[in-house]
N, C-alpha and C positions, 0 to 999 in steps of 0.2 A: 553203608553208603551214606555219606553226607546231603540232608533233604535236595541240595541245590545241586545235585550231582547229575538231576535229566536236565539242567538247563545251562550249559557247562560255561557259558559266559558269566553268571552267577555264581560259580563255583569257588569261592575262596582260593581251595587250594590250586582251582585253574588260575586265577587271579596273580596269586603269589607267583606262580612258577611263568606265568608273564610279565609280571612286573620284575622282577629281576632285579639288576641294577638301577633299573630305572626307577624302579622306589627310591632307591639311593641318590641318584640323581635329584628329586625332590626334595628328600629331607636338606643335602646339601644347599639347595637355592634356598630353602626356607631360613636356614640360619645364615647364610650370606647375606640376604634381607634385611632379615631382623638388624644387622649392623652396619648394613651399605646403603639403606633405602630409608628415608624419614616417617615411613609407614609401618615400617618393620616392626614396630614397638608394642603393633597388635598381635604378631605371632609367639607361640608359646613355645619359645627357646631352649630352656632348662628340663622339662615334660618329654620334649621330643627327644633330647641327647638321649637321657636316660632309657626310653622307647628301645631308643635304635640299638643301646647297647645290648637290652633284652631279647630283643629279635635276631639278635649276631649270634647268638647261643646253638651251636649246630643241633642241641636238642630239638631245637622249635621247628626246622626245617633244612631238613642233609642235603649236602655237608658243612657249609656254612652259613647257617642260618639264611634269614627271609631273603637278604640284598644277596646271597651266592658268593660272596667275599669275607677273605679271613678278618676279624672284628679289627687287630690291629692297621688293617688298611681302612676298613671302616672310620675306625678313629683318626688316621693320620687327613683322610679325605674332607671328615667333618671339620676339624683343625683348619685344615688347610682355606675351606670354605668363608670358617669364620675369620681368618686374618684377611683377605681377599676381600670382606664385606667391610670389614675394617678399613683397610686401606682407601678403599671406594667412599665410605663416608666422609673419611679425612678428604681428599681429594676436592670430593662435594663441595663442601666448607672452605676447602681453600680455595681454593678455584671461582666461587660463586660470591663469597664473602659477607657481609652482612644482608645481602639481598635474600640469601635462602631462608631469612626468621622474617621478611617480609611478604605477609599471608592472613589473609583472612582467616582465625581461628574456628577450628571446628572439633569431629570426632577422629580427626587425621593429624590435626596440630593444634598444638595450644602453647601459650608461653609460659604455664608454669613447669611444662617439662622442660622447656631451655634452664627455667631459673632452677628448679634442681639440678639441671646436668650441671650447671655453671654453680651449686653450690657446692656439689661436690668436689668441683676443682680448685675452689678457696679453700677446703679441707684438709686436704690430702695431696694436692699437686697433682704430676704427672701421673702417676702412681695411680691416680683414679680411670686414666687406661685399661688398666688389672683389674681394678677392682669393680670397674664400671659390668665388665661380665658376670657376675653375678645378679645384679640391679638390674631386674624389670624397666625399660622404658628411660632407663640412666646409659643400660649400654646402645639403644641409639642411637640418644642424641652427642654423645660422647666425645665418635669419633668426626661430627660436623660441627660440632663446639671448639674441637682441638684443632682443627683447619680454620676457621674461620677468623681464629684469635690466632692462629700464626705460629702454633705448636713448631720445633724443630722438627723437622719430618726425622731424623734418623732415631731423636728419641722418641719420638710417637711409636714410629715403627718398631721398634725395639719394645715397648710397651705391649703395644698390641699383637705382635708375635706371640710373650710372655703369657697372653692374656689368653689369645686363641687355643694356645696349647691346654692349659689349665683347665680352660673350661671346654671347650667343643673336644678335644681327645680326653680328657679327665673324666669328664661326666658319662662321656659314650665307652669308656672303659670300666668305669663302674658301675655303672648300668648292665653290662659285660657280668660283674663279678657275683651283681647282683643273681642274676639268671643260675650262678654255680652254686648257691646254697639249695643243698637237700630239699627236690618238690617242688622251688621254683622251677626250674627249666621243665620239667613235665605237667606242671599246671599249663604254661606258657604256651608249652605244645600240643595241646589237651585244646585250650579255648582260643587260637592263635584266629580263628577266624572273627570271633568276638572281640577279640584285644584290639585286632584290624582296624574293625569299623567301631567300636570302641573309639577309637587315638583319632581316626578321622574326625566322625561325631563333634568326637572334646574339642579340637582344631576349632571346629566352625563356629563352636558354641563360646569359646575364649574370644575369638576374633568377633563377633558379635556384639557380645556383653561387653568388652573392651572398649568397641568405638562407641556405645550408647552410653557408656561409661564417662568415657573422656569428651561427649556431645550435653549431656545431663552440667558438667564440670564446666565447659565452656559457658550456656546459657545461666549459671546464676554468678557467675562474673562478670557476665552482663548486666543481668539482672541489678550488682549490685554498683553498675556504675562505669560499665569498662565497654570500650565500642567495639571490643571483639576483632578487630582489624591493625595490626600490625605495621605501624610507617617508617619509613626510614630512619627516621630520628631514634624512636624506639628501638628498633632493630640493630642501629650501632650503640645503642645502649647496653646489648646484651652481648658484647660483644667483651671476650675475657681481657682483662690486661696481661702479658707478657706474665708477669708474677705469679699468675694462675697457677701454672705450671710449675712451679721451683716446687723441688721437696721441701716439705714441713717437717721440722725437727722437732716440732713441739705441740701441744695444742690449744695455743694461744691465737688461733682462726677461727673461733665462735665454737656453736654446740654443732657436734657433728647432723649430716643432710637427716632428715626421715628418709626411711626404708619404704 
């Protein structure tokens, strides 16, 4: 009997077997976020795909792992979340227009993420749509850099489809694959109550450290001269030129972004 078993609301595997779907449900809005919402940049993206692929493993919990869904709809769900946050960012951006970088900076926003999102679009073009999924804090601001500057919606969209797939069903499938090597899937199912609040835990501890992170980052660019407040002027300063976007045949657009 598992210790939390006379107190069944405590009980992991009571936990599990009510959350259901509905864990799915969350993982889902968390990575919609992360790509549809200018906050999202403190959630840990990459970490959870891989999670959720792990937990899909009907080892861990019959017959379809923890969510109760076959991992391939798991994956197509997550995909589908992330282009959906995608599009919503773009949206954002176009819609609002250089007003949305008009903000006092904090551990929510600051403008040296616009300047990397926007250096990686002198880099690489459109293309950094795809690529931006990978990049921590790059695929934010991404898809409200690419509306804002006036991105083609059908090649955006098409980018970020591209992009979704790759990474929110690629990552939650190999996560998936991970779970079938010998020992994984029966550790997994072994400590499935630990990994739980484990993945929670990490959540809150990334999203924390994050914003004190990016609050630390703001006050000594203050510190060394910057008013921390974002004006309109500025704001359409960071605003891409149309050329952004053209693919780069070459790499003669400076040294590529830091990672």
């Amino acid at each position: 009997m598992h210790p939390f078993a006379l107190i069944p609301w405590l009980d992991p595997e009571t936990i599990i077997n009510a959350a259901g779907p509905w864990a799915l449900v969350v993982v889902c809005f968390i990575i919609f976020a992360e790509t549809g919402l200018l906050v999202g940049f403190l959630l840990p993206g990459d970490t959870l795909l891989i999670m959720a692929g792990l937990l899909s493993n009907p080892v861990t919990h019959a017959p379809n792992g923890v969510f109760g869904i076959n991992v391939w709809i798991v994956g197509l769900l997550i995909g589908l979340s992330a282009f959906l946050g995608g599009e919503v960012g773009y949206l954002i951006g176009r819609k609002g227009g250089p007003a949305v970088f008009e903000r006092k900076e904090s551990g929510l926003f600051s403008r040296s993420n616009v300047d990397r999102t926007n250096a990686f679009f002198e880099r690489y073009g459109g293309v950094t749509v795809i690529l931006a999924r990978f990049v921590p804090i790059v695929r934010t601001f991404a898809p409200v850099a690419a509306g804002v500057g006036k991105m083609a919606w059908h090649k955006y969209s098409l980018y970020n489809l591209i992009g979704a797939v790759i990474w929110g069903f690629g990552l939650t499938v190999i996560g998936y694959l991970v779970s079938l090597i010998p020992g994984v899937g029966e550790f997994v199912a072994s400590y499935i109550d630990v990994i739980l609040l484990a993945a929670v835990a990490g959540t809150l501890v990334f999203i924390v450290w994050h914003y004190f992170a990016e609050k630390r980052k703001v006050k000594r660019e203050m510190a060394a001269g910057s008013d921390g407040v974002i004006d309109p002027k500025e704001a359409r300063d960071l605003v891409l030129e149309p050329e952004a976007f053209d693919e780069k045949q070459d790499g003669s657009r400076g040294d590529a972004p830091r990672l």
